[in-house]
N, C-alpha and C positions, 0 to 999 in steps of 0.2 A: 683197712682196719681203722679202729675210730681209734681217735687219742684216747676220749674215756676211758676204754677199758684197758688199754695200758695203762691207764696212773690207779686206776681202780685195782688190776691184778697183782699192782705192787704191794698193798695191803694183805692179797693173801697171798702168801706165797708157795702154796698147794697151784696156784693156776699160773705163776709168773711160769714157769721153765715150760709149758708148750701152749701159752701164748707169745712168749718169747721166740719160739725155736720156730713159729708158724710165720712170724713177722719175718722170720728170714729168705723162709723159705719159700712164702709169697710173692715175698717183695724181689727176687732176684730169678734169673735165668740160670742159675747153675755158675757164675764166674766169681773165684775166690774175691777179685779186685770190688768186683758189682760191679764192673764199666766193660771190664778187657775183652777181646772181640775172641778172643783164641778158645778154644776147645777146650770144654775144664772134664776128666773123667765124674763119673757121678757113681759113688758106691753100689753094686745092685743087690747090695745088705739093704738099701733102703729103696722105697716105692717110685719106683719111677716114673706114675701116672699120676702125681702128686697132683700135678696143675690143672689135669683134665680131671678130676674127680669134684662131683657135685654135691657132695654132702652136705647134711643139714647141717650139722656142731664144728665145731674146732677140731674137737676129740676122734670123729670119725674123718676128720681130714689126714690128722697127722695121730699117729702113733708111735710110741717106743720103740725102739731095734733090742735086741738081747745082743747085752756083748761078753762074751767070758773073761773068766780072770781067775787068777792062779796065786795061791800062797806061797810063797816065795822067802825059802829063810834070807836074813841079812847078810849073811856072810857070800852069798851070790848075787849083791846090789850095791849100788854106788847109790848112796841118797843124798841129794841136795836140797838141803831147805832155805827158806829165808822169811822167817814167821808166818809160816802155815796160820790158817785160822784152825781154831779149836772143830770149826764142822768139816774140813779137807783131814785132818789128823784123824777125828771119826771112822772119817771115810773109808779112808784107805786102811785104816788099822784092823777096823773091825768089821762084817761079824768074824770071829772065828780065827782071827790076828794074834800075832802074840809078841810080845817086845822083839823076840829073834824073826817072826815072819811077819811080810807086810801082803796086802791086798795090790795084783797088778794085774791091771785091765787091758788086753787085746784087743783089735779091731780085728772083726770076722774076715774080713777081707785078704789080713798080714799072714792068716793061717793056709793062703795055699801056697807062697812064698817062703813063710819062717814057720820050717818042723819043730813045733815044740812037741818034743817026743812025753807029755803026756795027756793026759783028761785033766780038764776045767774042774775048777772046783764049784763053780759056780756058776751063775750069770748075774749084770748089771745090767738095767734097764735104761738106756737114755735116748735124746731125741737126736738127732741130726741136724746139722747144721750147714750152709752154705759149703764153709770150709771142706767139708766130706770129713778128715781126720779127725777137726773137732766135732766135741758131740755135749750135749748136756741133761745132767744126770736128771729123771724123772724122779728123784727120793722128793721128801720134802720139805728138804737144804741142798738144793741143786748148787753143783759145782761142774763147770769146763772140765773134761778130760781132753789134752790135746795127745794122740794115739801116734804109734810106730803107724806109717803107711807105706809098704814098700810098691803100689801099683803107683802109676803113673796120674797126677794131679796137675792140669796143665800142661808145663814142659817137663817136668820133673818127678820123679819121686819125691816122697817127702816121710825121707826117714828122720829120727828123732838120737842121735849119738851123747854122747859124753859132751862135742862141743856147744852141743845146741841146749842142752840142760845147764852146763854153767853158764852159757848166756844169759838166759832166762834167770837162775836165782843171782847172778850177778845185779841185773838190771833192776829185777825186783830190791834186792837187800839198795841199794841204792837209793831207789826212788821212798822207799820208807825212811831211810837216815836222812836226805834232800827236804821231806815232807818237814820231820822233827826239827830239821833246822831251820825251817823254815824260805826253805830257797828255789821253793815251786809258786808258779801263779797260782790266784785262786782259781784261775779257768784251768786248773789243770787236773786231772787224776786219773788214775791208775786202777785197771785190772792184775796183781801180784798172779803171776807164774809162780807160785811162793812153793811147793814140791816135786821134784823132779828125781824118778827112779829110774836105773838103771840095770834092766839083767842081766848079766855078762856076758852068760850060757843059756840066755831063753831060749834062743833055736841054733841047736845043734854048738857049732864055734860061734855061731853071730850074735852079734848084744843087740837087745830093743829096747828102747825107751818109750817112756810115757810123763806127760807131765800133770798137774792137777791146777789148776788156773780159778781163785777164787772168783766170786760171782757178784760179790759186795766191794763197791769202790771207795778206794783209798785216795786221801787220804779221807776218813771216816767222819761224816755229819751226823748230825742229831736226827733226819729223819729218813729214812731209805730213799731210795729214787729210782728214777724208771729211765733208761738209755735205747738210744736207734742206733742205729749204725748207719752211717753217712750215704750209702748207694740207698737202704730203704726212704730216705726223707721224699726225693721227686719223684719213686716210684710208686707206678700204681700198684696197688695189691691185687694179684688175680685171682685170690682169693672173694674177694670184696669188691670188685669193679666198679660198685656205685660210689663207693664211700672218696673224700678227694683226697689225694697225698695227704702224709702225714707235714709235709714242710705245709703246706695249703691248711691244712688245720691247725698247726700250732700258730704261723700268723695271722689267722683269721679269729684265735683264741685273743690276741693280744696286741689287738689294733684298738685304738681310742681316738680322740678325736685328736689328740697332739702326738701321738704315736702310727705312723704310716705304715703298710706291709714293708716298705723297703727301710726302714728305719728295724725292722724284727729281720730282715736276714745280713741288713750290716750287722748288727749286736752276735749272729750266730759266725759270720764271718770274722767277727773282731775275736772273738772266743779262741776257735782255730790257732789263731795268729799272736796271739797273747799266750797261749800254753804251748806255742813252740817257741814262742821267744827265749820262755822260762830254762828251755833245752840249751838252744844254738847260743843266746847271748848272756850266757854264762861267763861269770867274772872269777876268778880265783881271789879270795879274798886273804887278807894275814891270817895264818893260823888253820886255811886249807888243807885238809889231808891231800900226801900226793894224789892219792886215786882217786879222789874227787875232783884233778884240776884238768877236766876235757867239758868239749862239748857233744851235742849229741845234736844227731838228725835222722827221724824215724822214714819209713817206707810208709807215709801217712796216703794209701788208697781209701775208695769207700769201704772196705773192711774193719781194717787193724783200727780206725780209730770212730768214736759213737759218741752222741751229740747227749747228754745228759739232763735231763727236766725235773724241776722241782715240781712240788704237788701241784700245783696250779697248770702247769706243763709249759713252765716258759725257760727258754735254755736257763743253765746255769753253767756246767764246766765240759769241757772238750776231753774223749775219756780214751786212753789210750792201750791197746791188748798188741800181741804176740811181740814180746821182748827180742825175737831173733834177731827180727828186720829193724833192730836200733844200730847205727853208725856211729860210733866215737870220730870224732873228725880234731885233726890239730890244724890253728891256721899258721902258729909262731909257738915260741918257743914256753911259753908259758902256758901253754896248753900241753899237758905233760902227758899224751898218750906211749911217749917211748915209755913211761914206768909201767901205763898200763898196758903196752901191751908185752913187756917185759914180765912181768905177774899174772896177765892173763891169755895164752896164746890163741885162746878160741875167738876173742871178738873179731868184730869185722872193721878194721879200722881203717881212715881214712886218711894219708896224711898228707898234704897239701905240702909237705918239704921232700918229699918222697916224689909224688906223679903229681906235682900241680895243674895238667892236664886233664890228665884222666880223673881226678878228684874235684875238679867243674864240672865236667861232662855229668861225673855221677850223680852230685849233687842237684844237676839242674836234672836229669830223670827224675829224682827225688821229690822234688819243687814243683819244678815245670807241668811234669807230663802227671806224677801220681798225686799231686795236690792240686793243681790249677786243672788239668784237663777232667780226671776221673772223679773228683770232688766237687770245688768249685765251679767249673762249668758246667758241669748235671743243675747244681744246686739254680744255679744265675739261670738257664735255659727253662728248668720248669719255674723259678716264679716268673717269669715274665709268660710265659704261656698263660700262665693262669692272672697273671694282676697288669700285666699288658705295659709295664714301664719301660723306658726305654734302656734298651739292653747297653747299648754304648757307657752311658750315664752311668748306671751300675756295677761297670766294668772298671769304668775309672774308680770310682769310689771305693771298690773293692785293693784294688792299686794302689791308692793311696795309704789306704789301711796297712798293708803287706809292707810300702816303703817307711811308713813312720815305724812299724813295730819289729821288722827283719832288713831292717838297712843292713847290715853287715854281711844278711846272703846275699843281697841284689851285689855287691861289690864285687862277690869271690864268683858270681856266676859267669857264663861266655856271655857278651855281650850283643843282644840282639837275636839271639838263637838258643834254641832248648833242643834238648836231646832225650829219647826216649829208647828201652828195648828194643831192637834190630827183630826183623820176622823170623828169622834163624834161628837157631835152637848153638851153635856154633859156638866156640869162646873167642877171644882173643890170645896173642900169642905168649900173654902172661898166665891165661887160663882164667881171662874175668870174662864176664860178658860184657859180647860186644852191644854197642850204645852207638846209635844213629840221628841225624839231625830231624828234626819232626819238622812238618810245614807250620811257613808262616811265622810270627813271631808269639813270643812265651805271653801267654793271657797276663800272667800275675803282675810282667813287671812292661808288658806293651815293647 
């Protein structure tokens, strides 16, 4: 795909949502991560000959799926918000909504698992996405639906409960009150999870959720912007085979004579590592709300987080989506996750006075294996394919970066060794997953 017309379909946004949903689905093999070598299910609501079809347009490559959806009174929904934007409020409300009933959208798929014992009232047209669950809406104010999925995605089902919706508006209302106070990097922002329904009795006893995942990133600039997602940057497009990666085109955009390609992907690597700082090296200041005084460490793969470009298409902020996979982590006492998780018993916490152990190990799968291997080393491997520098050299400097701006993770991680998902599907005998030592040593910190 060429950058143009990504920064070009930003302006209309009649053509963002399936150029958008093409770039994904171009750019990857089917795995939620963009990297993971495992089996991902692929809906077969959508075209499974996606890759091998030769068409001439975009349009006749990828098309919309019909998804139904059912009006739904309130008194059978659990609703969570956390400032919805006015075009998700739309959405879900109307046509045909009424203050007592809201709009809730199904994935075709969840209907031969979860009997909802009536007729659709409708249908919602959207594109598909990597993720399979998510999808995005074709109207022309495209919004993320993240869908109940009960088939198997990966290792897992990926159903959508009560816990996994107050995560989401949790970490959303959060990251908007953080925003206002001003105690996010500027490399930092957010895609808000900002409504989250729940049916209690959609199929039969069983409750399904859904969530609505705005599509404009917060916290909110003066001019819209255009975002990749971190597995598409070193990939080719098989859509477009001639055209070169999108990471090859944005520094070959913005190379000058005092600026070098490796001088454009330290700047996209310092980004990274600058809006996690904003997370992990979190200070509790006087006058701190309890439930503001943790840290946080995301499941940062080539998915969940997307390299953001201003008009010109040179990075600007590191952009972070699916609220579930965020970690509140305590390392002392002053990181006050006992209140939170006292007040909120869905998150997934971490707490380093609890399993100091087992809370390295995970943290370095975190670090280690889904940011250093499935991120950064994609990203370090195709520029040097294509700009031919030397890899060693770029690894350090990448290094370097990581220890000036997350010295405090390099501390609490195992030392010399990273750990990643075990092949087994298996837990351990807490009921976590088991976590294995990966060969060699951890890229990020050598």
């Amino acid at each position: 795909m060429r950058l143009e017309r990504l920064l070009n379909c930003t302006r209309r946004p009649e053509e963002w949502a399936p150029t958008y949903a093409e770039l994904e689905l171009a750019s990857n093999p089917g795995s939620p991560s963009g990297w993971s070598s495992h089996r991902v299910g692929i809906s077969p609501c959508y075209n499974p000959d996606y890759h091998k079809q030769k068409a001439a347009t975009p349009s006749q490559r990828l098309s919309p799926v019909d998804f139904p959806y059912y009006f739904v009174d309130q008194d059978e929904l659990d609703v969570l918000q956390a400032n919805p934007s006015p075009n998700l409020l739309r959405f879900l409300d109307k046509p045909g909504a009424t203050a007592l009933r809201l709009r809730f959208i199904v994935h075709p798929d969840a209907l031969k698992k979860l009997p909802i014992q009536r007729e659709a009232d409708g249908i919602v047209q959207a594109y598909p996405t990597v993720s399979t669950r998510t999808v995005l809406t074709a109207n022309g104010n495209p919004l993320f639906l993240k869908l109940d999925y009960p088939e198997m995605i990966g290792r897992c089902p990926r159903r959508l409960g009560l816990p996994e919706l107050h995560q989401s508006a949790f970490f959303s209302r959060r990251f908007d009150a953080w925003s206002q106070a001003n105690l996010l990097s500027p490399a930092f922002g957010y895609l808000p999870e900002s409504r989250g329904l729940l049916w209690r009795s959609g199929a039969g006893n069983a409750a399904i959720g859904m969530i609505g995942r705005e599509t404009q990133v917060r916290p909110l600039l003066e001019e819209r912007s255009t975002y990749i997602p971190f597995f598409a940057l070193p990939t080719q497009d098989c859509s477009s085979p001639q055209d070169p990666t999108l990471l090859t085109q944005i520094i070959c955009a913005h190379v000058t004579g005092s600026v070098t390609p490796g001088d454009v992907l330290l700047h996209i690597t310092s980004l990274i590592f600058e809006a996690l700082r904003s997370l992990f090296e979190r200070r509790p200041m006087p006058g701190t709300p309890e439930i503001d005084k943790f840290r946080v460490v995301h499941d940062c793969h080539g998915q969940n987080i997307l390299l953001e470009l201003d008009a010109t298409g040179y990075p600007r902020r590191v952009i972070f989506r699916d609220f579930q996979h965020m970690y509140p982590v305590t390392l002392n006492e002053g990181d006050r996750v006992d209140y939170l998780q006292a007040q909120n018993s869905f998150c997934k916490i971490l707490n380093m006075q609890q399993d100091p152990e087992y809370v390295r190990r995970k943290i370095s799968q975190l670090v280690d294996c889904k940011l250093g291997v499935y991120v950064i080393e994609r990203l370090v491997d195709g520029f040097v394919a294509t700009f031919g520098c030397n890899r060693d050299d770029m690894i350090a400097s990448i290094r370097q970066q990581f220890q000036d701006r997350l010295g405090s993770v390099c501390e609490i991680l195992p030392k010399g060794v990273w750990y990643r998902r075990s092949d087994g599907i298996e837990l351990d005998e807490h009921g976590r997953i088991h976590l294995e030592q990966g060969p060699g040593r951890p890229l990020l910190r050598g």
